[in-house]
N, C-alpha and C positions, 0 to 999 in steps of 0.2 A: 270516441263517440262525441256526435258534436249534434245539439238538442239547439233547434229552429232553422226552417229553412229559409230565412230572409236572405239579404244579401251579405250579410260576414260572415251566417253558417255554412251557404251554398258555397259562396268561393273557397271556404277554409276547407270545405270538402276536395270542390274541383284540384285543390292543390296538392293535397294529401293524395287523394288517390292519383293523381296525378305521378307523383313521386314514388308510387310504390305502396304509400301505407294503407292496410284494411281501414276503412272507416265508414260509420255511422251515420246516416244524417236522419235526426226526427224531427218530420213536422206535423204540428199539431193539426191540421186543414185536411180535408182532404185535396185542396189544389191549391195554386197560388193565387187565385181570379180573386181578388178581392179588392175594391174600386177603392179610387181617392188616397191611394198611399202613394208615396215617393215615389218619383221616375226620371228625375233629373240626372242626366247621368255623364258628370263632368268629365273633360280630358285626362285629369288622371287616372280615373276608371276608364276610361278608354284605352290608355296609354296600356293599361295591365291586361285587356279583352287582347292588344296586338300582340304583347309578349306572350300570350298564350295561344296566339294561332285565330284566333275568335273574331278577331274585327271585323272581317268579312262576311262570317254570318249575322252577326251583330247588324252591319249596318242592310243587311235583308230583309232585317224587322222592322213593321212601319214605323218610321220616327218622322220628327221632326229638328232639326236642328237652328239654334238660336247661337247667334254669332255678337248680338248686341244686346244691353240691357238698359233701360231707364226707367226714372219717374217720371210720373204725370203728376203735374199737381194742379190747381184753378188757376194757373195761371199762363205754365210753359212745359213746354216737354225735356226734362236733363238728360243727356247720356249719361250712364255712369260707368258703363265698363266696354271694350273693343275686344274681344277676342281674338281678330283677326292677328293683334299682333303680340300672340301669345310665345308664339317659336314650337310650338308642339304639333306637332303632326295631324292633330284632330283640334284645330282651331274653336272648338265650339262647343255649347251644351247641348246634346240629344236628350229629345222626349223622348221617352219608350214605354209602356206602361209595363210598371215594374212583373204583373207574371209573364211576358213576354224574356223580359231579362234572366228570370228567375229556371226559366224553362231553358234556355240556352245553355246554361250552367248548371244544370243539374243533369241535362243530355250531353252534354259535355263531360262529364262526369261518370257517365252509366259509360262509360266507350272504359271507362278502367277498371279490370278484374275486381277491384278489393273494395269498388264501393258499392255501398246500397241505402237504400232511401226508404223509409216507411213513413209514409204516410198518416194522417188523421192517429197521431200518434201522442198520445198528453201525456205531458209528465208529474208523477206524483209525488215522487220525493229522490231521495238522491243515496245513494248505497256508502255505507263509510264502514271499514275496516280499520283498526289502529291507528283515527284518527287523520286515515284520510279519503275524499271521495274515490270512490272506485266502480262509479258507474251511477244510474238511474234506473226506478222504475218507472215502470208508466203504463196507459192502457190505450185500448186502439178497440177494434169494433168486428176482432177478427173470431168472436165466440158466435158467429154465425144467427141464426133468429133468434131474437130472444121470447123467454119461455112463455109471455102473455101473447105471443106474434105482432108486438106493436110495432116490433122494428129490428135491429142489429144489436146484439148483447155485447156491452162492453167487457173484455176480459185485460186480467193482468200479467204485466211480464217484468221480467227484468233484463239489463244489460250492463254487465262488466266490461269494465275499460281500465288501460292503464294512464289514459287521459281523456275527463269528458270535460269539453268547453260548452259553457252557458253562452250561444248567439241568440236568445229566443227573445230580444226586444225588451222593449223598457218595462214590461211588465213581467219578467222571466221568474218562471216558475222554477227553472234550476237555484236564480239567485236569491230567493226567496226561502227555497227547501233548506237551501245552503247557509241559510242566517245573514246574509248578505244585504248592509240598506246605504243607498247610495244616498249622499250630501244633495239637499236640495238647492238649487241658486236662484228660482224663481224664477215665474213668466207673468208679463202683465196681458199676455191675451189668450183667448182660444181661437178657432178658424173653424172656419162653417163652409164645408166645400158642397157647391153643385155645378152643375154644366148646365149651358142654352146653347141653341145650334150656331152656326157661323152659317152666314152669309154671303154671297159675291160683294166687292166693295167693301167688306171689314179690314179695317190693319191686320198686316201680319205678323205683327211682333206681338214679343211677349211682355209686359211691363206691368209694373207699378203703381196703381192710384192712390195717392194722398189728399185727403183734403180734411178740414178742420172735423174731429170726429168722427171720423171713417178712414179705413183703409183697404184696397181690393186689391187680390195680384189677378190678373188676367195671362192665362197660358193658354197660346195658339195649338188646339189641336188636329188642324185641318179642317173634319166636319164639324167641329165644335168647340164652343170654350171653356175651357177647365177655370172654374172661379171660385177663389179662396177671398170670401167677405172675411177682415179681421174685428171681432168682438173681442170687451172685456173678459177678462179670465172668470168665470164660473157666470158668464151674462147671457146663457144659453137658452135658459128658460123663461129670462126675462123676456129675451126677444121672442121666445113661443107665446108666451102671454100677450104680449101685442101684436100677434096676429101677423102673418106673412104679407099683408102690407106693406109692415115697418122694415122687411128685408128687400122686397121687392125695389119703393122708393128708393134708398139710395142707390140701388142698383141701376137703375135710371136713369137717377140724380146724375149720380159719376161717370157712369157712361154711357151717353147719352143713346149713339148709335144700338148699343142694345134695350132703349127704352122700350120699343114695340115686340118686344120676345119675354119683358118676367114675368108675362100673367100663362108664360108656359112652368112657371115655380109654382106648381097648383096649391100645395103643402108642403110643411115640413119633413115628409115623408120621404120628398124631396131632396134633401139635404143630408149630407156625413157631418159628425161634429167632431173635430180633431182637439183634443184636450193637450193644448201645448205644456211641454215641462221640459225642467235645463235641469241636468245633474247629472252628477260623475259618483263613480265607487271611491273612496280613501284607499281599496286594495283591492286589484283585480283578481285574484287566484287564492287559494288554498292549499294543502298537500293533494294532487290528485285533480284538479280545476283551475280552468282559467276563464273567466269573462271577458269576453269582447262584444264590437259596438255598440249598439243600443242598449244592449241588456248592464252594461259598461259605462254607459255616459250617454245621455240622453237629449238628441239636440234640438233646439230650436228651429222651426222651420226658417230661420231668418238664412238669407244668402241657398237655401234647398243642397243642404253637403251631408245629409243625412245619411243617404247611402256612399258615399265616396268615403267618408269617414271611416263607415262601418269595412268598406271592402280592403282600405288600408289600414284598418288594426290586422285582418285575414292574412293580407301579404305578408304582412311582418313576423306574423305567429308564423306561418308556414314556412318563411324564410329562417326563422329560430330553431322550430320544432322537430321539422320532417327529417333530417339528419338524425337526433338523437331517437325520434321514433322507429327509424327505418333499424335502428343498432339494437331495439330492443331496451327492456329495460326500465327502471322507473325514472320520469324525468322530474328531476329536482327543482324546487321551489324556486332557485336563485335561476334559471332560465326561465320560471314564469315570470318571475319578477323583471329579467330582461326586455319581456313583451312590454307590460308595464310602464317599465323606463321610460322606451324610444317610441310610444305611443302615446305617453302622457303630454309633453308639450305640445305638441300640434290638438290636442283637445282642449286642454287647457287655454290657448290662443287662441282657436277656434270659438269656443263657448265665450272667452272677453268679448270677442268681436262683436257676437250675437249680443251679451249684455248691454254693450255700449248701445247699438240700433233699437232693443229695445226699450232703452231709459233715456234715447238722446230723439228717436223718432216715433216709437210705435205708445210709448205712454202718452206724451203728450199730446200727440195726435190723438188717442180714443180720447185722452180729456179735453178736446174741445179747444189746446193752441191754434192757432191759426195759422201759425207759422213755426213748424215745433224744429226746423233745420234749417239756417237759410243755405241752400246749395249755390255755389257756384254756378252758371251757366252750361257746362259742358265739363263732368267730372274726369271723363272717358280723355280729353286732352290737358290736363295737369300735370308739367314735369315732376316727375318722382311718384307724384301720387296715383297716377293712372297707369305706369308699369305695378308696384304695389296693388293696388285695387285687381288689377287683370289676373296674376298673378294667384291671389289670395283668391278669387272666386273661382279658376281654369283648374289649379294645381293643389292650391294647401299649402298646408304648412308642411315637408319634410313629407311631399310626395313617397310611395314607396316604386318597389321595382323588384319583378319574380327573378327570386336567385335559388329556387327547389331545384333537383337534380328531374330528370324526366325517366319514367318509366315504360314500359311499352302500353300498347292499349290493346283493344280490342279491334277487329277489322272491321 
């Protein structure tokens, strides 16, 4: 049983059922349409859509593909990374917007006898026998009208398992029920996403602004731009206090060419606010449970490998897992701990990396340095440092790679 349908519960699904084993998937939503979340979806998440047959429908769905990355600063434009000369088969990062992703792989999924998906499905606590979890409850909205006729009556259920995994995000309610509190590392910002339309004559890249005080990612997404203004960590309400003005301006400021489009940010109403947070669990699993991605280790938007993370702790479990599942049986703590092991370093590297960028660029910058890095010229042409940098943004740390057995599907 595996509670969230993001992207390490859906693929941990796709795999399993994939391989043969009955499995679970609850998401708490009734869909996956929900704006402003992750949709970057690097080559090594690609690399695992082809080993499962998927690439092709994949790249069916509107995306876009980014092959180059830089900053802008007030001065000059950096490359910082080429993907072109990655050596992988999918050179590039694709936009997708993630329920588009989400829906690929979870109909991917429906094609195998043993899986099933419920929906708008919340979890309420977690079932323990002799000390170890053996499933969830939870409630969903299938007690039909309820008794005042305001709406759909929430009813309760349970579900036994002889393994359920927490993928339900950094806020999981598995990990939670479970007694579970993951070490914090700290973020010096939050992110305030909105879109304004694109234009004939706009750049088509996707990059970086820096400048003394502010920081913007602008992501090309054909009819529009996806805009992550970066704020102080908990400066959200300051900035409602001075009025959409004070968002608008630097939106302007920095880029100039969308200066005649922010008086379309009517309000703040406007705007998603992404409350960034870094932290990992000291222990992924229990008798009975195992934690992965998010719910897991919680990443910083810095370098967007939020879901590639997540989908490579999924491979690994299912590359671990689905054997001793398919045999039946209770699967023992020292194979959760396996997961664990060979997923902890590339998080752990992972979240430095994000540290360093934001104590070496993104603090300094909200406090008003003026020059909080000075970059090189052209990062993207640096012997050693520019295969590393490609590398480290294309692939990861300790890439994974589906080694499930395949079962038959459905026609």
């Amino acid at each position: 049983m595996i509670a969230g349908g993001g992207p390490a519960g859906a693929v941990l699904a796709l795999l399993l059922a994939r391989s043969g084993v009955p499995v679970t998937l609850l998401e708490k939503h009734a869909d996956f349409l929900r704006d402003f979340r992750g949709d970057t979806i690097h080559p090594s998440t690609l690399e695992v859509l082809d080993e499962l047959g998927l690439a092709g429908e994949f790249h069916r769905l509107p995306h876009r593909k980014a092959r180059r990355m830089s900053i802008r600063t007030d001065d000059a434009e950096i490359p910082l990374a080429d993907l072109s000369g990655l050596g992988s088969r999918y050179p590039y990062i694709a936009f997708v917007p993630q329920w588009d992703f989400l829906n690929l792989v979870t109909t991917a999924a429906a094609r195998h006898p043993g899986f099933r998906l419920i929906m708008n499905a919340e979890v309420t606590g977690v079932i323990r026998e002799g000390g170890a979890v053996r499933g969830v409850r939870y409630r969903d909205t299938s007690g039909g009208i309820s008794d005042d006729g305001s709406g759909r009556a929430s009813q309760e259920h349970e579900i036994r398992a002889t393994l359920t995994v927490a993928a339900d995000g950094r806020h999981s309610d598995v990990r939670r029920a479970a007694g579970l509190v993951p070490v914090e590392h700290g973020a010096p910002m939050d992110v305030v996403w909105f879109r304004l339309p694109r234009e004939p004559g706009d750049t088509g890249e996707t990059f970086l602004r820096v400048s003394s005080g502010h920081l913007m990612v602008a992501i090309n997404r054909e009819s529009y731009w996806q805009l992550a203004y970066v704020i102080p960590k908990g400066g959200f309400e300051d900035l409602k206090g001075r009025g959409v003005e004070a968002l608008r301006e630097p939106v302007a400021r920095m880029l100039p060419f969308l200066a005649g489009r922010v008086h379309l940010i009517e309000d703040f109403g406007d705007v998603s606010v992404l409350s960034v947070a870094l932290n990992r669990l000291r222990r992924w699993y229990r008798p009975g449970l195992l934690v992965i991605g998010d719910a897991a280790h919680a990443m910083s938007p810095v370098f967007g490998v939020g879901i590639n993370l997540a989908v490579q702790d999924a491979v690994a479990a299912a590359n671990l897992l689905a054997g001793p599942l398919l045999a039946g049986g209770q699967i023992p703590q020292s194979l959760l701990a396996r997961v664990q092991r060979r997923r902890t370093p590339p998080t752990v590297i992972t979240q430095f990396a994000q540290r360093v960028v934001q104590n070496r660029l993104i603090r300094p910058a909200l406090h008003g340095v003026a020059e909080p890095v000075r970059f090189p010229r052209d990062v993207s042409r640096l012997p050693v440092v520019a295969p590393l940098v490609r590398r480290f943004i294309g692939l990861g740390v300790r890439p994974e790679h589906v080694r499930t057995p395949v079962a038959s599907a459905r026609p």
